[in-house]
PDB file of N, CA, C and O in Angstrom:
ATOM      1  N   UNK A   1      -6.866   6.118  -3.437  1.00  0.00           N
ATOM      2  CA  UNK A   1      -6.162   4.897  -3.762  1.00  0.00           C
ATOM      3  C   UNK A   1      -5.409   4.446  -2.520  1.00  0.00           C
ATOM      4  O   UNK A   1      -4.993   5.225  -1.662  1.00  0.00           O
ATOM      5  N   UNK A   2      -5.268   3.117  -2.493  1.00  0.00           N
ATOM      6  CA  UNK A   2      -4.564   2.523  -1.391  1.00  0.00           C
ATOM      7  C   UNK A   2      -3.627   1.180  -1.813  1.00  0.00           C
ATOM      8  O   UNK A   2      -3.994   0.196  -2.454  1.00  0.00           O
ATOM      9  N   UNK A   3      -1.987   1.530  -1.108  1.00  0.00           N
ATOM     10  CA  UNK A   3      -1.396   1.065  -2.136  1.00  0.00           C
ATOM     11  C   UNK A   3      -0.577   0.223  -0.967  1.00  0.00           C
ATOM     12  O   UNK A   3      -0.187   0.870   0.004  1.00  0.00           O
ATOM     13  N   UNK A   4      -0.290  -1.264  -1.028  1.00  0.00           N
ATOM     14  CA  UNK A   4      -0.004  -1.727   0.029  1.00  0.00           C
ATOM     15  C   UNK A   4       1.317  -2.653  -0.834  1.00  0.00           C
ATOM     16  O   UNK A   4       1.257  -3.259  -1.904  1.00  0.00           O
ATOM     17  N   UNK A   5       2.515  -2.457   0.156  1.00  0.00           N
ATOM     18  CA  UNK A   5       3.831  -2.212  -0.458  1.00  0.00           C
ATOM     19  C   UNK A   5       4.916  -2.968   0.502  1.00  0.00           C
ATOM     20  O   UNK A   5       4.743  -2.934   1.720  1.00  0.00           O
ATOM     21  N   UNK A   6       5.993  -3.623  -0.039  1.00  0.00           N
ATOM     22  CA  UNK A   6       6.757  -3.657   1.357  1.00  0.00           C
ATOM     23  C   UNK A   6       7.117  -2.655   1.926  1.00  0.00           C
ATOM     24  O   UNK A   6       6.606  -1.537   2.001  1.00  0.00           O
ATOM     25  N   UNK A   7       8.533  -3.314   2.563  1.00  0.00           N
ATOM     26  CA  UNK A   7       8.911  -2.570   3.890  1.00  0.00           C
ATOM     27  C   UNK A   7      10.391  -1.451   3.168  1.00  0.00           C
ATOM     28  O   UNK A   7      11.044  -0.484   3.559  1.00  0.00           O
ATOM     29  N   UNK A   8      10.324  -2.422   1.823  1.00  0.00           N
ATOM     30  CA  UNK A   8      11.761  -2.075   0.981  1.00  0.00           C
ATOM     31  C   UNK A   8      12.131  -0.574   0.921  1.00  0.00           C
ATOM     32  O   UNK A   8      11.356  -0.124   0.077  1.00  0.00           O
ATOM     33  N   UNK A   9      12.890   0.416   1.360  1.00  0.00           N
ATOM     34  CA  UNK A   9      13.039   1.784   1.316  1.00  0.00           C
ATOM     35  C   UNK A   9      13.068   2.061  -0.085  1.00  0.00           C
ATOM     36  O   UNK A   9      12.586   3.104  -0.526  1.00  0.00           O
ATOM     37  N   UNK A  10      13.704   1.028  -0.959  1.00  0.00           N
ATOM     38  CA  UNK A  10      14.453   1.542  -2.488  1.00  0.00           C
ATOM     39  C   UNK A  10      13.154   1.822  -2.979  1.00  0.00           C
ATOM     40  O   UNK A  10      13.054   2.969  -3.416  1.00  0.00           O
ATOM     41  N   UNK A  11      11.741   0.870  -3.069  1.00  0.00           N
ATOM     42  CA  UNK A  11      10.929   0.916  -3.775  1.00  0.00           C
ATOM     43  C   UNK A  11       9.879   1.940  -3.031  1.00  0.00           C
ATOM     44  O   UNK A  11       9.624   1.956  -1.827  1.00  0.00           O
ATOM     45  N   UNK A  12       9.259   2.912  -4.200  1.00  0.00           N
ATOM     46  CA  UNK A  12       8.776   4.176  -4.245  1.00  0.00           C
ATOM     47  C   UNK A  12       7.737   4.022  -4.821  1.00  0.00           C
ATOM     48  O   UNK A  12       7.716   3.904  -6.046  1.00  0.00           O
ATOM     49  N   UNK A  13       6.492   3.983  -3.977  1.00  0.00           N
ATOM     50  CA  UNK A  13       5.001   3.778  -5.014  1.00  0.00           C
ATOM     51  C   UNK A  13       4.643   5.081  -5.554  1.00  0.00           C
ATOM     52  O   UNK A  13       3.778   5.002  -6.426  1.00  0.00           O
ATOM     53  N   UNK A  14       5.088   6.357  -5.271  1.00  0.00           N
ATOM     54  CA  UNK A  14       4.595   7.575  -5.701  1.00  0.00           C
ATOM     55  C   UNK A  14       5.269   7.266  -7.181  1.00  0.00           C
ATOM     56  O   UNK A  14       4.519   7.403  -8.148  1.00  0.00           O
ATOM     57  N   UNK A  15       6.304   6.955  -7.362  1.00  0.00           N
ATOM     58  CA  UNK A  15       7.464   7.429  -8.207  1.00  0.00           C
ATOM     59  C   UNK A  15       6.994   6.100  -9.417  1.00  0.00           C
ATOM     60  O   UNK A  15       6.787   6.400 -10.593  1.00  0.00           O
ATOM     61  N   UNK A  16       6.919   5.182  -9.101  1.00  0.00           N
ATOM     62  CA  UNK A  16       6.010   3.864 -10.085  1.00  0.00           C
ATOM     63  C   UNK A  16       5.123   4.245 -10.016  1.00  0.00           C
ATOM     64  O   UNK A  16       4.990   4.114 -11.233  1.00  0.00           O
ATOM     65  N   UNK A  17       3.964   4.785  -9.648  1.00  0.00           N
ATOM     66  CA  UNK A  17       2.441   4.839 -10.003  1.00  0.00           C
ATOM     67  C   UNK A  17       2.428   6.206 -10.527  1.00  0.00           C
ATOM     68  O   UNK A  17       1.367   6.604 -11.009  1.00  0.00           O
ATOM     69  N   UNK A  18       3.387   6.942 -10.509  1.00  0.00           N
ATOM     70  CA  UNK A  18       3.414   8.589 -10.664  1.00  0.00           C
ATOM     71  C   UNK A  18       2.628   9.205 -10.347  1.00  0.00           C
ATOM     72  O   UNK A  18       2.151   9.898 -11.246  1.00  0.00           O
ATOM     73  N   UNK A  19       1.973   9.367  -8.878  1.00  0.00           N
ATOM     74  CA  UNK A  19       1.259  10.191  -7.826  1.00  0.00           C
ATOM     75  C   UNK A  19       2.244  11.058  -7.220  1.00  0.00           C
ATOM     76  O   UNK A  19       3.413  10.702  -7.065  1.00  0.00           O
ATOM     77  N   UNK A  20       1.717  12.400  -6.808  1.00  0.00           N
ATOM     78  CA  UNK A  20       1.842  13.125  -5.675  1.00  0.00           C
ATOM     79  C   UNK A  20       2.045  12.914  -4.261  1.00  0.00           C
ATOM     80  O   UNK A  20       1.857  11.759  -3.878  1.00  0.00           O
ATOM     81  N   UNK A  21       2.359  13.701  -3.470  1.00  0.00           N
ATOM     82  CA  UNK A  21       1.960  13.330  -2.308  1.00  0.00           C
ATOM     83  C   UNK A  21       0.421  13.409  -1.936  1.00  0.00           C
ATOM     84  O   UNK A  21      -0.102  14.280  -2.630  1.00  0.00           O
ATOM     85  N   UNK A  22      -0.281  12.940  -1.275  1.00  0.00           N
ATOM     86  CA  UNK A  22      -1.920  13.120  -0.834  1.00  0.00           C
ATOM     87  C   UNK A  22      -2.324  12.384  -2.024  1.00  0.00           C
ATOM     88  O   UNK A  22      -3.494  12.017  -1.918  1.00  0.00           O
ATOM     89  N   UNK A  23      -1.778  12.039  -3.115  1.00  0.00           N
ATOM     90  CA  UNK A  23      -2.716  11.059  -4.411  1.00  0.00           C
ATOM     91  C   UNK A  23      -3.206   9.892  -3.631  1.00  0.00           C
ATOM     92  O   UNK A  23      -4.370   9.581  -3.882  1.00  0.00           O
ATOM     93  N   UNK A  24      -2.539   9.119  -2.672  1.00  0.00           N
ATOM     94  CA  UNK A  24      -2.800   7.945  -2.000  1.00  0.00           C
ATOM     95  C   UNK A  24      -2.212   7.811  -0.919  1.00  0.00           C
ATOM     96  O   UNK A  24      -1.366   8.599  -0.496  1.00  0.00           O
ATOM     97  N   UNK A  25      -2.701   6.519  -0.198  1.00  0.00           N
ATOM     98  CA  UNK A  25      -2.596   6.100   1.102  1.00  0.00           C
ATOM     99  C   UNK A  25      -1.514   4.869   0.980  1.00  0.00           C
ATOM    100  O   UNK A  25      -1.839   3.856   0.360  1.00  0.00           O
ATOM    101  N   UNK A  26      -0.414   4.967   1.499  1.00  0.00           N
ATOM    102  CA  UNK A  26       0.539   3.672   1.615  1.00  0.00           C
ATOM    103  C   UNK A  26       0.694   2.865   2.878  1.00  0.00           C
ATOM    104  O   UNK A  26       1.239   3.382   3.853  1.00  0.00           O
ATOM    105  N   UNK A  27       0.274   1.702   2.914  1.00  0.00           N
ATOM    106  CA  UNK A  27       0.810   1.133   3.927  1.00  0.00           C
ATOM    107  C   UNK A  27       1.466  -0.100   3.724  1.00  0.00           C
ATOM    108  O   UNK A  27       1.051  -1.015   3.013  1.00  0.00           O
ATOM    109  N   UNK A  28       2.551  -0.081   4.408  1.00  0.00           N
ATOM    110  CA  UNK A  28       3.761  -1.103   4.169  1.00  0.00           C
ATOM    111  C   UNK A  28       4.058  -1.815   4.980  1.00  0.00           C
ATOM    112  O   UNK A  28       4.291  -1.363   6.101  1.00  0.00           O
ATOM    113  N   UNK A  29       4.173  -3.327   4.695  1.00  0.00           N
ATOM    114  CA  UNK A  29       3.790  -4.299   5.975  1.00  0.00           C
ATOM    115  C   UNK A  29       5.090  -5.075   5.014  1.00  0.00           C
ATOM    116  O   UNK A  29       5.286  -4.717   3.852  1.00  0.00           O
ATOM    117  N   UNK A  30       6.087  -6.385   5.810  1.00  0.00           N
ATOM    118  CA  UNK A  30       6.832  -7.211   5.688  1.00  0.00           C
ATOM    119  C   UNK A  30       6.334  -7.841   4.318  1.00  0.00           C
ATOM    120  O   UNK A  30       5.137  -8.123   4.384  1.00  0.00           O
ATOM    121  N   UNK A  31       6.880  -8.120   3.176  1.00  0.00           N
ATOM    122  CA  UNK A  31       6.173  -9.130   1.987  1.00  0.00           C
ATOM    123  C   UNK A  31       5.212  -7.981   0.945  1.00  0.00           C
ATOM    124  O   UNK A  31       5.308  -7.853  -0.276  1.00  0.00           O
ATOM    125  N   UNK A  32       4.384  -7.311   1.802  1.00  0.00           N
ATOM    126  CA  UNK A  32       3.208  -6.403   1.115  1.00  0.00           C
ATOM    127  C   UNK A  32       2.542  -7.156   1.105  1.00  0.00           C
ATOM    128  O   UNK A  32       2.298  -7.508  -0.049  1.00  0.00           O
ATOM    129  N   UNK A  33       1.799  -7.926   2.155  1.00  0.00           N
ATOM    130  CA  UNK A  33       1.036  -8.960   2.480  1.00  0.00           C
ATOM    131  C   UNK A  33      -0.073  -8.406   2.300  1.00  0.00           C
ATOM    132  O   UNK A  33       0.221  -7.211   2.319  1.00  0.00           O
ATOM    133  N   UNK A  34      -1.391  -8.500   2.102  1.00  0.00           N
ATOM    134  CA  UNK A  34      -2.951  -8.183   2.488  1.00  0.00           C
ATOM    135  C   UNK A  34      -3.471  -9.142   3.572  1.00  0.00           C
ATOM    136  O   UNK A  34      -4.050 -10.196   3.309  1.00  0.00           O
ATOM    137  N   UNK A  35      -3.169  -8.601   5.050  1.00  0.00           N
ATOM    138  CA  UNK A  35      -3.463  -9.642   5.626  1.00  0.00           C
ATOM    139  C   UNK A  35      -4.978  -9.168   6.568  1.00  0.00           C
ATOM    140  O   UNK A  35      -5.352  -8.026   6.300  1.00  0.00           O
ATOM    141  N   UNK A  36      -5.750  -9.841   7.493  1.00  0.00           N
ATOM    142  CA  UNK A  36      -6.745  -8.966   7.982  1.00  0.00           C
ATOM    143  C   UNK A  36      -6.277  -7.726   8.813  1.00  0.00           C
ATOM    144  O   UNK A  36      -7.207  -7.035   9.229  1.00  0.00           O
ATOM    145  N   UNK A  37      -5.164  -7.360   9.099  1.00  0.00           N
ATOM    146  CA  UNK A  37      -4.905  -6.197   9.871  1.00  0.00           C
ATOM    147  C   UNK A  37      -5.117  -5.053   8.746  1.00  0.00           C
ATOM    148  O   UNK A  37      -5.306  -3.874   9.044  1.00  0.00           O
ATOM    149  N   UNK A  38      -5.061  -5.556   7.366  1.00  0.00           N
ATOM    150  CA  UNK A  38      -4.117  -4.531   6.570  1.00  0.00           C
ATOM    151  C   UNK A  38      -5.603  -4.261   6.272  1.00  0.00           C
ATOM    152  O   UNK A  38      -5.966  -3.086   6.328  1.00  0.00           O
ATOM    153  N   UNK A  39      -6.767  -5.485   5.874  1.00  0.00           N
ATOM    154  CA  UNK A  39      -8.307  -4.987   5.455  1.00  0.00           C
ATOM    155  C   UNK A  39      -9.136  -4.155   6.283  1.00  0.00           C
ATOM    156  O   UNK A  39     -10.059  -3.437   5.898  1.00  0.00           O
ATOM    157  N   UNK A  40      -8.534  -4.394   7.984  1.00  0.00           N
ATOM    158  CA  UNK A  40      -9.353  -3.785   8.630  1.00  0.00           C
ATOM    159  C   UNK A  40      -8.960  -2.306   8.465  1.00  0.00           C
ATOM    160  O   UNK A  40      -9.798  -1.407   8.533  1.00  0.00           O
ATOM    161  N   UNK A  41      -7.834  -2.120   8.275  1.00  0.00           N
ATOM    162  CA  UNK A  41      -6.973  -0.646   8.232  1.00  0.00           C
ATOM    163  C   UNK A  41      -8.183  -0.102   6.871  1.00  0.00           C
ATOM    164  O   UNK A  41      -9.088   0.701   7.098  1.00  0.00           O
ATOM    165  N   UNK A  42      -7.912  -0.796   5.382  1.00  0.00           N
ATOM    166  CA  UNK A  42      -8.524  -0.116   4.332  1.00  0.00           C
ATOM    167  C   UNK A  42      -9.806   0.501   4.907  1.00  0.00           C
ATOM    168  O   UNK A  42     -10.061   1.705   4.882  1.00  0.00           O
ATOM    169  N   UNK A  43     -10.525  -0.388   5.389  1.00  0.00           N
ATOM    170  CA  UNK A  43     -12.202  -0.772   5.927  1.00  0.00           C
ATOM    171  C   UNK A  43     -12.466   0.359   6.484  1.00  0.00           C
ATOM    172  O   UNK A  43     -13.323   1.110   6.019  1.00  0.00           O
ATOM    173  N   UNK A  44     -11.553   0.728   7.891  1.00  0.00           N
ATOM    174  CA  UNK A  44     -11.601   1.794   8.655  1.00  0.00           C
ATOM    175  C   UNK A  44     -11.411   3.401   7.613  1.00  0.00           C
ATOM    176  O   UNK A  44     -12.001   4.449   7.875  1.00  0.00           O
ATOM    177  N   UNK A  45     -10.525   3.211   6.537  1.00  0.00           N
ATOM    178  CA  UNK A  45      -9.832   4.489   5.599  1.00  0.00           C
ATOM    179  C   UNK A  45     -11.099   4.625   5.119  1.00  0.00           C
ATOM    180  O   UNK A  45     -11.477   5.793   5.021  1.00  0.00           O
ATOM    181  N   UNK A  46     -12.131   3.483   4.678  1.00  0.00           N
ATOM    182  CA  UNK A  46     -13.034   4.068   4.070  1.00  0.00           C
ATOM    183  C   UNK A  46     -14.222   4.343   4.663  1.00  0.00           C
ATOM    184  O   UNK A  46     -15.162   4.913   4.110  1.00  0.00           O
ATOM    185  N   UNK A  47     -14.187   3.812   6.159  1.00  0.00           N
ATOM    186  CA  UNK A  47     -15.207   4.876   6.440  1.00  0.00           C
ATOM    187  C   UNK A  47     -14.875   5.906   6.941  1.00  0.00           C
ATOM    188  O   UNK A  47     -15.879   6.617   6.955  1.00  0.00           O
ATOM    189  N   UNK A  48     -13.714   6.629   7.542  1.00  0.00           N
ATOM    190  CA  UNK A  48     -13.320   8.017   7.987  1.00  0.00           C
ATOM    191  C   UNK A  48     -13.570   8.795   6.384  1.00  0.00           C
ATOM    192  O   UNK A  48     -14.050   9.928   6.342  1.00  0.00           O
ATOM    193  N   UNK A  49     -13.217   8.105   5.208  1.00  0.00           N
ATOM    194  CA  UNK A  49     -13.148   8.868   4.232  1.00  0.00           C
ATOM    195  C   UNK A  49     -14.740   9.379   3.229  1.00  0.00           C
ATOM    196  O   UNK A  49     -14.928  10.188   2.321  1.00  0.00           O
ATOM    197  N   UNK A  50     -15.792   8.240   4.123  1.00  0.00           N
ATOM    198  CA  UNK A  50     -17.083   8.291   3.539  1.00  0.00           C
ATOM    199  C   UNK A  50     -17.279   7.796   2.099  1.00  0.00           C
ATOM    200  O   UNK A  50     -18.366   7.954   1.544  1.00  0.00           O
ATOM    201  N   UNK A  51     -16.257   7.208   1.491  1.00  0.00           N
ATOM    202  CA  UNK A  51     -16.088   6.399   0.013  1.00  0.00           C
ATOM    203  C   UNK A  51     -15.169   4.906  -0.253  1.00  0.00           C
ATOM    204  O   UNK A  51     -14.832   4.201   0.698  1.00  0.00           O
ATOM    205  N   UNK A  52     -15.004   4.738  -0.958  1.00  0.00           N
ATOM    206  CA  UNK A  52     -14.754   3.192  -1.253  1.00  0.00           C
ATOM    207  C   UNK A  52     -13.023   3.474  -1.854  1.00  0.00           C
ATOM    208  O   UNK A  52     -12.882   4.645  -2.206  1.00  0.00           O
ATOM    209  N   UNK A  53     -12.180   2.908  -1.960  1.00  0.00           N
ATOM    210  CA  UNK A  53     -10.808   2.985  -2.342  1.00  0.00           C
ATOM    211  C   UNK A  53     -10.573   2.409  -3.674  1.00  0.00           C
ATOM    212  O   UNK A  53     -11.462   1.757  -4.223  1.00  0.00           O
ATOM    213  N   UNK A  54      -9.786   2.546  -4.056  1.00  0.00           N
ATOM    214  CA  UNK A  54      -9.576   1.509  -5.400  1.00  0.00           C
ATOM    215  C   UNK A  54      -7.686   1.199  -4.470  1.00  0.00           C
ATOM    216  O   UNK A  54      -7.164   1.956  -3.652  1.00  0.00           O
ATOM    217  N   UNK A  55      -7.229   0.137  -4.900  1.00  0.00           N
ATOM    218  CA  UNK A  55      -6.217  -0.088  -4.234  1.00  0.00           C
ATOM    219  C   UNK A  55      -5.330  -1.315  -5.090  1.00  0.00           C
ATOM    220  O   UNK A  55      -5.817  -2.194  -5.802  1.00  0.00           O
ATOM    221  N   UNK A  56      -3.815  -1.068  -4.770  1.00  0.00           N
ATOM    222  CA  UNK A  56      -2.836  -1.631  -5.858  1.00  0.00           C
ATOM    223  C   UNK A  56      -2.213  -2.671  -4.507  1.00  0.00           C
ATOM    224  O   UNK A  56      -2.445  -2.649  -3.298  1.00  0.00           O
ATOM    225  N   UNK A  57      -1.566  -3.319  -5.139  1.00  0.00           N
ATOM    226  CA  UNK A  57      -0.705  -4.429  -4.139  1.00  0.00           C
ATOM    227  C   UNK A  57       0.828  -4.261  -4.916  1.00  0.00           C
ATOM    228  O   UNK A  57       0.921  -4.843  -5.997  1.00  0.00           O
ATOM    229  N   UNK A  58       1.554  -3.803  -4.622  1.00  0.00           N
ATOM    230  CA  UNK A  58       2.987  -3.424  -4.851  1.00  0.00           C
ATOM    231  C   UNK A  58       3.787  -4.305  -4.223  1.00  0.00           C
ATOM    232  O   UNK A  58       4.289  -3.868  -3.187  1.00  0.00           O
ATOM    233  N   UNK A  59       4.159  -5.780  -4.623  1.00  0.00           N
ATOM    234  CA  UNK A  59       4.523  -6.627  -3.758  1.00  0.00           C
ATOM    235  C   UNK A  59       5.902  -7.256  -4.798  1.00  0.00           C
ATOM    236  O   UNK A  59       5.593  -7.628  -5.930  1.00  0.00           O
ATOM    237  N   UNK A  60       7.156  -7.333  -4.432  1.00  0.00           N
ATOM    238  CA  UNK A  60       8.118  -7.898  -5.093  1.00  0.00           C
ATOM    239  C   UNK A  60       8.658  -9.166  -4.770  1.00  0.00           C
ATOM    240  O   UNK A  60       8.455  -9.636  -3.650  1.00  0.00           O
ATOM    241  N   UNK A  61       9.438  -9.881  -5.765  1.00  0.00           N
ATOM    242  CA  UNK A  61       9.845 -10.856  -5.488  1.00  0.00           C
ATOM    243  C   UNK A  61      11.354 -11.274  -5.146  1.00  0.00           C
ATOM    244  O   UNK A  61      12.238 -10.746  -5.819  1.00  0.00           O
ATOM    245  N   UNK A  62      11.681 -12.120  -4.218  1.00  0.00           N
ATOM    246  CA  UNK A  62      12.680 -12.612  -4.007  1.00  0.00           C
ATOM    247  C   UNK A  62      13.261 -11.319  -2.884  1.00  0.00           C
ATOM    248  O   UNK A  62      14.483 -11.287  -2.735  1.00  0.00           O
ATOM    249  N   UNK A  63      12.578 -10.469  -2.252  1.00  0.00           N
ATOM    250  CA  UNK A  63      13.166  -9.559  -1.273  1.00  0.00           C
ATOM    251  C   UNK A  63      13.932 -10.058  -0.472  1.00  0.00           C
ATOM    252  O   UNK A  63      13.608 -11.135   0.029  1.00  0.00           O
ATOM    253  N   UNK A  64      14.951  -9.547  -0.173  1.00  0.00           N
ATOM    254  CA  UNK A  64      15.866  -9.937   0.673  1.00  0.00           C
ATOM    255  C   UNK A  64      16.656 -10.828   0.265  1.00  0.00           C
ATOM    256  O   UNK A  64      17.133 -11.575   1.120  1.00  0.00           O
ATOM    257  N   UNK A  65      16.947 -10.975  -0.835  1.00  0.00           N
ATOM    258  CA  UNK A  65      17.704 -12.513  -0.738  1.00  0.00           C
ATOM    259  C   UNK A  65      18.901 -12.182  -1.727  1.00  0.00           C
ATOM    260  O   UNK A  65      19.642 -12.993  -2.283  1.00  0.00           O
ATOM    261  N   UNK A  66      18.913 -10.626  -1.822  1.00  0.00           N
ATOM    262  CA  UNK A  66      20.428 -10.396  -2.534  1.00  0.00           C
ATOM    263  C   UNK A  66      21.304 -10.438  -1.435  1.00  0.00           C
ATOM    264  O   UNK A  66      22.515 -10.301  -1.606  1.00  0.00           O
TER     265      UNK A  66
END
């Protein structure tokens, strides 16, 4: 699984999706954008990994603006 998240420290994708450590791959970009850096990253995970990902977008609203 590949779980693309902000940058937010508070928010915890292990702890909401209730994975382990090694259950998935996080990468956390400004917003939790899917942008082409972030596809080429998956693209590359799945071919070092020789399989296909299933993958969540963990993206919140109104960040930053408390």
């Amino acid at each position: 699984m590949v779980i693309v998240t902000c940058l937010d420290h508070r928010v915890d994708p292990a702890i909401i999706l209730g994975l382990r450590p090694g259950d998935a791959v996080v990468i956390r970009n400004t917003g939790g954008r899917v942008t082409p850096a972030v596809i080429d990253d998956v693209a590359y995970l799945a071919f070092l990994a020789g399989r296909l990902f299933s993958g969540v977008v963990a993206a919140g609203t109104s960040a930053g603006s408390r």
